[in-house]
Structure formats: structure tokens, C-alpha cells
C-alpha positions as CSV (number, residue, x, y, z in Angstrom):
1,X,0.0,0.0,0.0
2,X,1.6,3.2,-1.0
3,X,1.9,6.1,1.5
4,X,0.0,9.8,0.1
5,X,3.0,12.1,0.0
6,X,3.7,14.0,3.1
7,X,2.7,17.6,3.0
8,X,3.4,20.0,5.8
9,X,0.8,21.3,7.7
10,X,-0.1,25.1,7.4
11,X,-2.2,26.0,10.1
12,X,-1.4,30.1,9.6
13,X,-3.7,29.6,6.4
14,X,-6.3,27.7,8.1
15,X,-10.1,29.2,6.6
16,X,-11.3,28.4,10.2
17,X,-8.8,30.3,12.0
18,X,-10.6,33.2,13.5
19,X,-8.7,36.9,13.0
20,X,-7.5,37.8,16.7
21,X,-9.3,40.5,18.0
22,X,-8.9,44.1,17.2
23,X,-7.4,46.5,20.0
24,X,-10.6,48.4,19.8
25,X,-12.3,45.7,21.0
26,X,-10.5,44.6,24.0
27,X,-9.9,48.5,24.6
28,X,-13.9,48.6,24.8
29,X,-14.3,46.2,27.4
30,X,-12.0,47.0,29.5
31,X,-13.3,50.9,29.3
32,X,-16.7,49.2,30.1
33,X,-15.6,47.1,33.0
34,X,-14.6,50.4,34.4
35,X,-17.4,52.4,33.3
36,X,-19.4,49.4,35.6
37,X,-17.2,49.7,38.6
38,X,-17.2,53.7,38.4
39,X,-21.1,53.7,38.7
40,X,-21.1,51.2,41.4
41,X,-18.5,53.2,43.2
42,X,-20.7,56.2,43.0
43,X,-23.8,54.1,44.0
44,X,-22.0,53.4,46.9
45,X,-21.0,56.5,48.1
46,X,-24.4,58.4,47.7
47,X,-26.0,55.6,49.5
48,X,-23.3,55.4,52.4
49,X,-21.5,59.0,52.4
50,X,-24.8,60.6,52.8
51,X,-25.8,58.8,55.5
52,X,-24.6,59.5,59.5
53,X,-27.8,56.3,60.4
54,X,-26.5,52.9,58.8
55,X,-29.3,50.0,59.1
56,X,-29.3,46.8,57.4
57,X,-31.8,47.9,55.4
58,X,-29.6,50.3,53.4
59,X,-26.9,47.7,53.3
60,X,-29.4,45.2,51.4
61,X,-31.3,47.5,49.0
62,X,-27.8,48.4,47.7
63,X,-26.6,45.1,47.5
64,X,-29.9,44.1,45.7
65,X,-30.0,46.6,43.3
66,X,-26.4,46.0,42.6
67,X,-27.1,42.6,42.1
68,X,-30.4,43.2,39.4
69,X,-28.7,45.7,38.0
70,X,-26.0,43.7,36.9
71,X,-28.0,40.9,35.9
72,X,-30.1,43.1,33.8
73,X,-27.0,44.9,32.0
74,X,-25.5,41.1,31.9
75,X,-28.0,40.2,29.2
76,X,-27.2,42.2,26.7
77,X,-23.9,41.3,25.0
78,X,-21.4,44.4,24.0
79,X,-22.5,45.2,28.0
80,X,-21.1,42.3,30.1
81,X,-18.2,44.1,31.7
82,X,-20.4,46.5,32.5
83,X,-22.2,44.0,34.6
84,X,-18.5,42.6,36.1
85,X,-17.6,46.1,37.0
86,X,-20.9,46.5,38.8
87,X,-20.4,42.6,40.9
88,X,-16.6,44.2,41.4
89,X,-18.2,47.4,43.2
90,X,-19.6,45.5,45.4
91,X,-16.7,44.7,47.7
92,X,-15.6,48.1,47.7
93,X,-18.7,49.5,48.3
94,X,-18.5,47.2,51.4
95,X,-15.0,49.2,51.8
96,X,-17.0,52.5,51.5
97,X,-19.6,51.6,54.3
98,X,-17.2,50.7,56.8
99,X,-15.0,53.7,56.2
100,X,-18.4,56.2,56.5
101,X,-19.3,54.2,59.7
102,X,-15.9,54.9,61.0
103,X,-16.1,58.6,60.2
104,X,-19.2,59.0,61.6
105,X,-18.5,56.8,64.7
106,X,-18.8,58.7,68.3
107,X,-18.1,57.7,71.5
């Protein structure tokens, strides 16, 4: 049985091989992941700066609407990092509460 001729394989030229994405695209997630965190930061500190009485209540409707938020912006696609910048505020909003109950602790 005779062998096909070897041919090298070329996988640069490969139909299939998807084009790597363009800087503007990566560039516009990451300015969107930002954008996210920046408006949860800011969510954060109106809800907490503002504030000299903390109850859990305040904690929790922040959280929540954090959390629907994100979810909401989540579904729609060219928004995503929007959403994980919004999930990432979270923790330092958490950051943001404790330093405005420190501020406004008395003894």
C-alpha cells in the first residue's frame, strides 16, 4: 500500500482560524468594565457618604439593586463588563460603608 505524500501542515492559512481581536475591541471592554465599577462606586457612596444612620436595610437594598442591576445589563452582550464592574463594586462599596461608619463613629 503506497503512502500519500507528506505535506506540511499550514495552520497560519487555516479558513477556520478566526482573526484575533482588534485593539478596539478589547480596549472597549476594558473601558466598560470600568465604566461598571465607576457607577457602582458612585452608587456606593451616595447611598453610604450621605448617611450618619446605617441600618441593614440600606446595606441590602444596595446590595440588591447591585445585584439586578448587573444581571439586567449582563444580558445584553457588547455590555457584560459593564455587569462585572458593577459585581466588582460591590466589595468596595462594602470598603466605602465601613470607612463612613468609621467617620461618623462617636463615643
Amino acid at each position: 500500500m503506497e503512502q500519500p505524500p507528506e505535506r506540511p501542515l499550514d495552520y497560519a492559512s487555516s479558513p477556520e482560524r478566526p482573526e484575533p481581536d482588534s485593539p478596539a475591541e478589547v480596549s472597549w471592554g476594558v473601558v466598560t468594565f470600568f465604566l461598571g465599577l465607576a457607577i457602582g462606586v458612585i452608587a456606593s457612596c451616595i447611598a453610604y457618604i450621605g448617611k450618619s444612620d446605617f441600618s441593614l436595610e440600606l446595606i441590602v437594598w444596595v446590595a440588591v439593586g447591585k445585584l439586578v442591576t448587573a444581571a439586567v445589563v449582563a444580558v445584553i452582550p457588547k455590555l457584560h463588563a459593564v455587569a462585572g464592574g458593577i459585581l466588582l463594586s460591590m466589595p468596595v462599596g462594602a470598603l466605602i460603608f465601613f470607612g463612613a461608619c468609621t467617620a461618623n463613629f462617636k463615643i
